[in-house]
C-alpha angles and dihedrals in degrees: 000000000000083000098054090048089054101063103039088037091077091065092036085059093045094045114108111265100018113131111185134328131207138183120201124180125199122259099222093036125035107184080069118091135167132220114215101181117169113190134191089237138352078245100063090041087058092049085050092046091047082044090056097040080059103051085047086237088126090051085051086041097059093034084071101044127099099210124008110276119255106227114195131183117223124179114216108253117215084240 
């Protein structure tokens, strides 16, 4: 997977909108990763997300996982 992440992450990070993205893969499993995506708006994320359908990257993307993702939306806090 990390792989994988490493060579569609460099469009992902030059895509417009696209703040910072970063893949981190658990220590006492490593078959386990997480995607930490910001994202100037949801609306820019859904453009990406259309972009990459369209490329087939997500199609690549679920043939190698092992479960479906959870993909999950968070807004920054001023905390």
């Amino acid at each position: 997977m990390v792989a994988f992440f490493g060579s569609i992450l460099p469009d992902t990070r030059a895509y417009e909108g696209c703040t910072s993205v970063d893949v981190l893969q658990n220590r006492d499993d490593a078959d386990r990763v997480v995607v930490v995506e910001v994202w100037d708006s949801h609306e820019q994320y859904e453009q990406y997300l259309a972009w990459q359908r369209d490329r087939a990257t997500s199609d690549r993307l679920m043939k190698a996982l092992a479960e479906p993702p959870s993909i999950r939306q968070f807004d920054e806090t001023d905390a």
